[in-house]
Legacy VTK file of the C-alpha trace (Angstrom):
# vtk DataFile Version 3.0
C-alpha trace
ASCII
DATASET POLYDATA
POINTS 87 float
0.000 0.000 0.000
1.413 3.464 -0.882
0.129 6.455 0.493
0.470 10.604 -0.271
0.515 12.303 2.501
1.351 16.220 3.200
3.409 17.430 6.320
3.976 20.941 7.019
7.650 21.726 8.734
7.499 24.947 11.487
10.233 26.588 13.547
9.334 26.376 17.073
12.414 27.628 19.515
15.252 25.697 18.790
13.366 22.752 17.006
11.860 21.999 13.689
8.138 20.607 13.770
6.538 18.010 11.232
3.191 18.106 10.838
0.960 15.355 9.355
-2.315 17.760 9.258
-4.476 14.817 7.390
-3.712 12.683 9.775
-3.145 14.707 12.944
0.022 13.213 13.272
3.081 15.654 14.545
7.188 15.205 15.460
10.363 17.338 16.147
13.684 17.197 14.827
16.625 19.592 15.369
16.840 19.885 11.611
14.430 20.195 9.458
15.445 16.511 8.092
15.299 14.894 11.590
11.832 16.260 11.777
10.607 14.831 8.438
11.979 11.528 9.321
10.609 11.384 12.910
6.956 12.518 11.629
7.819 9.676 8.511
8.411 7.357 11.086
5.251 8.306 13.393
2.646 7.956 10.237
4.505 4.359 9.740
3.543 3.310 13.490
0.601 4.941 13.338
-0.301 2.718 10.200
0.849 -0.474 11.289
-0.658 0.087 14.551
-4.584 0.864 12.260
-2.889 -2.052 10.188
-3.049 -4.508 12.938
-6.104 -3.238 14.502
-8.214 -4.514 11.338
-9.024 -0.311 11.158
-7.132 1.178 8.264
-8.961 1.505 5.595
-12.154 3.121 8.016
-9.439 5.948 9.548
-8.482 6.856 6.090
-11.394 7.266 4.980
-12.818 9.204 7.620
-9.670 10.881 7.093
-11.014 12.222 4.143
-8.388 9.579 1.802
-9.723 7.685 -0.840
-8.163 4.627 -2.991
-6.966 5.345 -6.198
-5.124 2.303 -8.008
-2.876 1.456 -4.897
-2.526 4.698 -3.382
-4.343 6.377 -1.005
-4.537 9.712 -1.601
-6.127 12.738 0.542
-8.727 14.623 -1.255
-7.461 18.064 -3.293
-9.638 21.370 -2.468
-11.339 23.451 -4.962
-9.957 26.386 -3.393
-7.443 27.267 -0.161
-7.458 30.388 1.359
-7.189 32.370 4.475
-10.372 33.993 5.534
-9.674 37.063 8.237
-12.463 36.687 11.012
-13.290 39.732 13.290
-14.582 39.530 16.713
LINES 1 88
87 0 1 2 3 4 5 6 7 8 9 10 11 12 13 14 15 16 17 18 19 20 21 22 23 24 25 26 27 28 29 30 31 32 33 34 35 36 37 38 39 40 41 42 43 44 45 46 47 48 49 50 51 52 53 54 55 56 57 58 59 60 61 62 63 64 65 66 67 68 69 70 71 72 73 74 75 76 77 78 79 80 81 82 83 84 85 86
């Protein structure tokens, strides 16, 4: 099974902070490489744990990924944006 998945890297202090936003899934590294590699490695347990749960394919897809072929990819938006809200 192959999967797409997007992380978002941050500077926070003196770390670097993956983000799997699709999956909720986040991890540190002191360089920006360690980080994408630690957050590579907690998707990986995070799968084999859904993996040997019997739960996979149900996260995904709540997950908002779908099946295409043999990957699952997470689905595209028509449109991303930042919306401004006042209080």
């Amino acid at each position: 099974m192959n999967f797409s998945i997007k992380i978002e890297i941050f500077k926070e202090g003196d770390v670097y902070v993956a983000l799997s936003p699709e999956l909720n899934i986040s991890s540190f590294g002191e360089t920006i490489e360690e980080a994408k590699v630690s957050v590579g490695e907690a998707i990986e347990a995070f799968i084999e744990e859904c993996e040997q749960m019997g739960t996979l394919e149900v996260v995904l897809e709540e997950s908002g990924f779908s099946q295409s072929k043999d990957i699952w990819e997470h689905r595209k938006p028509i449109l991303e944006e930042a919306l401004l809200v006042a209080r």
